[in-house]
N, C-alpha and C positions, 0 to 999 in steps of 0.2 A: 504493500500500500504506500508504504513510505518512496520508493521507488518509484511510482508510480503519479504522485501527484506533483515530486522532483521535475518529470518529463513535463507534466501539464502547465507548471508554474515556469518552464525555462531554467535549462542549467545555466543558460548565460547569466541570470541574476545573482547567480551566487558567485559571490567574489572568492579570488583564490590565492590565501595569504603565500608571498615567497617561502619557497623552501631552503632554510637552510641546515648545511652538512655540519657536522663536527665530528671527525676521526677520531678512535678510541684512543686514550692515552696509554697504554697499555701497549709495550713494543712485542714485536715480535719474539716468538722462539727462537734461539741462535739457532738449532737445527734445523729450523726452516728455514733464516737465511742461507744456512751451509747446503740444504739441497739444493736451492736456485742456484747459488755456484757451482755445485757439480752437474749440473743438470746445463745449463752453459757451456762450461765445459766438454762436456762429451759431445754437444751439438757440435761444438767448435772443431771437434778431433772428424767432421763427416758424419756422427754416427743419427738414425733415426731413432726418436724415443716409442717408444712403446707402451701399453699398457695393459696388464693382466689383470685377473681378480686374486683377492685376497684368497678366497676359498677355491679349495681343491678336491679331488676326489683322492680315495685311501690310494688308490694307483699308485696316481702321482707322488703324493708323499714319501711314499716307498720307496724315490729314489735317488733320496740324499737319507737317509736311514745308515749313520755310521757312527762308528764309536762316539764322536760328539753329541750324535742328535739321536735317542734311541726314540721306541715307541712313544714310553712314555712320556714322552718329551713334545708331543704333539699337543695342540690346542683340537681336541674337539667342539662340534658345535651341537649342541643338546638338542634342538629340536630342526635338522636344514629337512629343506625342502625336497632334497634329494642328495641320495650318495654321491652323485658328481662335485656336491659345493658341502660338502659337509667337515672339511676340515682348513684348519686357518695353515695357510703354506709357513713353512719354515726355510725356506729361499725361493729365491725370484726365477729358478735353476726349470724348475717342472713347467712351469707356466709359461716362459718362454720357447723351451722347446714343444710346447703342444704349438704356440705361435708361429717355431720356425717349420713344424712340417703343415700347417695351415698354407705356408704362405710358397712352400714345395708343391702341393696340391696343385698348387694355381698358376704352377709355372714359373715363381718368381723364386729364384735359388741364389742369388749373391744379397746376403743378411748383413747390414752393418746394424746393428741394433743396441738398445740397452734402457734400461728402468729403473726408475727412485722410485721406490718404495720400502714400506713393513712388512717385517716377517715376525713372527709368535712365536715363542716359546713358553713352554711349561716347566716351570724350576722347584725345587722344593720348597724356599720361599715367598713360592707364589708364580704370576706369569710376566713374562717379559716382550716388549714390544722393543721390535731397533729397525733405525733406517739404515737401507745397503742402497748399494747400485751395485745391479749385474750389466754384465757389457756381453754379448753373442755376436760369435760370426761365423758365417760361413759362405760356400761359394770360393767366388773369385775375387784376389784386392782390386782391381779394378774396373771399369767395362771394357768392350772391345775398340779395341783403336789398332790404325794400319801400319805405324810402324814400332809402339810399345804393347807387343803382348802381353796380356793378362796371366798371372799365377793365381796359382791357388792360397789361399788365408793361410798361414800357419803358427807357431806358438808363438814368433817373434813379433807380427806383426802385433799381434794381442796385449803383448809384454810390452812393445812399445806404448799402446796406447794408457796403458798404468802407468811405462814410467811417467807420460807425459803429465799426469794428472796428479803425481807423486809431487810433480816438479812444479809444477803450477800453484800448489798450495803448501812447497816449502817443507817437501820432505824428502831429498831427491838422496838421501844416503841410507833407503832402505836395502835389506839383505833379500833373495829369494832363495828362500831354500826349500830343498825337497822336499815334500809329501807324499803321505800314500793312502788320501781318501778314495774311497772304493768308485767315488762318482765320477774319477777322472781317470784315463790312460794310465797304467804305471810308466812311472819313467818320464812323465809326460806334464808334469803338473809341477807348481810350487807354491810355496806359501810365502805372504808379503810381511816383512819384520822389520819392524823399525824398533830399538831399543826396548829387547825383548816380547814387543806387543804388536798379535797376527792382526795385521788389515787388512787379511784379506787372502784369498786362495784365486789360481788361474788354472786354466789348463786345456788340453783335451779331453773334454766326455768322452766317456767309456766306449767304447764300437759297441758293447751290448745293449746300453742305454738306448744309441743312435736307433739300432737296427730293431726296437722294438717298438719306435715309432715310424718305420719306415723309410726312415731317411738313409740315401747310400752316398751320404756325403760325411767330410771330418766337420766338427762342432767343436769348435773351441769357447771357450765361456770365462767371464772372472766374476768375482763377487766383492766387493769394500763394503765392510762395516761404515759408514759413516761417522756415528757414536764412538770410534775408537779414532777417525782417522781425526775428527773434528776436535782432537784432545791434545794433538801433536800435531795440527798445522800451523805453518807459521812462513805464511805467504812472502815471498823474498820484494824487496823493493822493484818500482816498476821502474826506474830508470838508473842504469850505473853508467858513472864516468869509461869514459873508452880512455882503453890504456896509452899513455904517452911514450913511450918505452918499445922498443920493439922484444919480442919472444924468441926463444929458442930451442929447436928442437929435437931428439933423440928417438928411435927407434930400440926396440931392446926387444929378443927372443928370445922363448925360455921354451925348455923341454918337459914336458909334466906327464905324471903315468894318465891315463886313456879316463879312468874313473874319477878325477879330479876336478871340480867344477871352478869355471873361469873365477867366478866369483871370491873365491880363498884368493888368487891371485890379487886382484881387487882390493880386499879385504886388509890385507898385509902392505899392499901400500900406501894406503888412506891412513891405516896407523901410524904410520913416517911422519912424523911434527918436520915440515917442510919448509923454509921461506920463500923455495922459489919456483914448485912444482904447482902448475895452474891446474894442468888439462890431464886426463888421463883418461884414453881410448885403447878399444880392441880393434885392431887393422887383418888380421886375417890368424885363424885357424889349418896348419897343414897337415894332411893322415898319409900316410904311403907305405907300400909293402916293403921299401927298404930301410925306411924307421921302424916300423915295430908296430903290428896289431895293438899292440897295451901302449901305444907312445901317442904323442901330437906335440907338432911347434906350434907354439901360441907368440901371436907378436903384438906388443902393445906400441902405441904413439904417446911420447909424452912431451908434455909444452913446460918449460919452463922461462919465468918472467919476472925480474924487480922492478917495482912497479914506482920506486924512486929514485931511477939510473937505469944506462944499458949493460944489462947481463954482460960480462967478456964470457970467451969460452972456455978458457980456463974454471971458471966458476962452476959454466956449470956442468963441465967434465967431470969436477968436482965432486959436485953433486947428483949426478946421474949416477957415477962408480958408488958412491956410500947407499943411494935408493933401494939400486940392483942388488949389491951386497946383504943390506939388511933384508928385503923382500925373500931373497931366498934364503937365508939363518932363517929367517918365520917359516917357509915353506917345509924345509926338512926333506923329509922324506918323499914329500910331495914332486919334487925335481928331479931328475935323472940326471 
């Protein structure tokens, strides 16, 4: 009625005081500013974002089920609609790959992909909620072009796109080291550590996993904790002085047994309290059958720079012999 006599009287008679906003003063979650930044980020590295549901079916769940995460450890939901959404996901891992062979189905196979969100867990004091990003890929890194052909995705390209985000938010002296969760390839996976604390696991999905959703392609995947990464970021300045000084540079090749991960190499010279070492890269890896099944030359490029004066070479002859030297006293037995 009231409706209704509004029409008959003219809504133009009724005046219509301005409206005004007032924003809550009440700031945000730092964790929700820290997803907008990863979530920028990844867009930035190429990748498409994505998005799953929370809920899962028991399937899926079943297939990050590892010493960390057992049964018990799932969020049920007491009353879902159906088995399919009836449990709260414990990574972004299941629901992404039901995405990537959706998106197989339809003919579309090169995946750069990844999602911010929660995952649940059940603890014994109680339950826990944490933001990740998963990153998936597969396919090809590229498309087709007439004079750079395209390869296929593999660990490295993935590992880069961590480090880059490692490095973007000022963590870039984290370790990877080996894992053996059952949801990834053995041999094939690592876990992200930064002063004792995992941010995070990457790797190749399992070929069992793959081929039980049909896909006859590799899947590579990672996962960051946010909540741990967001505790130890500590974003570098956005603009540094260019050095006045020129650099100088040294090659150096080492022989290391076959099982030995570049990274201890790494490791051992980063501990070197240095003044004039900048830069430290791997330039190439070499295997051959008259080195040795159990051997490889490993070659680093390293820069060294005083950054108030020109380096002489003497200095840093100097200093490249004492680097070499101590790097392999740390190595040991690791050397040949």
């Amino acid at each position: 009625m009231i409706e209704e006599v509004a029409r008959l009287y003219g809504y133009d008679h009724f005046s219509t005081p301005a409206v005004h906003y007032q924003s809550s003063t009440i700031p945000h979650a730092p964790i929700f500013l820290f997803e907008r930044q990863v979530r920028s980020r990844l867009i930035a590295e190429g990748l498409q974002e994505f998005l799953t549901c929370d809920l899962i079916s028991p399937t899926l769940a079943s297939i990050v089920i590892h010493k960390a995460i057992q049964p018990e450890n799932l969020v049920k939901v007491m009353n879902p609609t159906s088995m399919e959404q009836s449990i709260l996901r414990s990574s972004l891992l299941p629901g992404l790959i039901q995405l990537v062979r959706y998106n197989f189905d339809r003919q579309t196979q090169d995946i750069f992909g990844f999602e911010v969100g929660r995952i649940h867990l059940k603890e014994e004091e109680g339950y826990k909620e944490q933001s990740v990003a998963g990153i998936i890929l597969a396919g090809r890194n590229r498309p087709d072009h007439w004079e750079i052909k395209p390869k296929n995705i593999d660990f490295y390209d993935l590992k880069g796109i961590v480090e880059n985000i490692l490095e973007e938010f000022g963590v870039p002296s984290c370790q990877f080291e080996e894992t053996d969760l059952p949801v990834f390839h053995p041999g094939r996976s690592a876990s992200v550590v930064f002063n004792s604390i995992v941010l995070g696991t990457l790797g190749e999905v399992h070929p069992s996993i793959v081929r039980e959703f049909g896909i006859h392609t590799k899947i590579y995947y990672a996962e960051l904790n946010l909540h741990d990464l967001i505790r130890v970021a500590n974003p570098p300045k956005k603009m540094i002085d260019l050095p006045l000084y020129p650099s100088s540079d040294r090659d150096w090749t080492v022989t290391l047994q076959e099982e030995v991960p570049i990274s201890q190499v790494f490791t051992a010279i980063h501990e070197i309290d240095s003044p004039l070492l900048e830069e430290l890269a791997l330039v190439d890896i070499y295997r051959s059958d008259r080195l040795g099944k159990e051997k490889k030359n490993v070659t680093f490029h390293l820069v060294y720079r005083n950054l108030k004066k020109t380096v002489s070479q003497e200095e840093v002859d100097a200093e490249h012999a004492r680097i070499t030297e101590e790097a392999l006293r740390k190595l040991g037995k690791a050397v040949i």
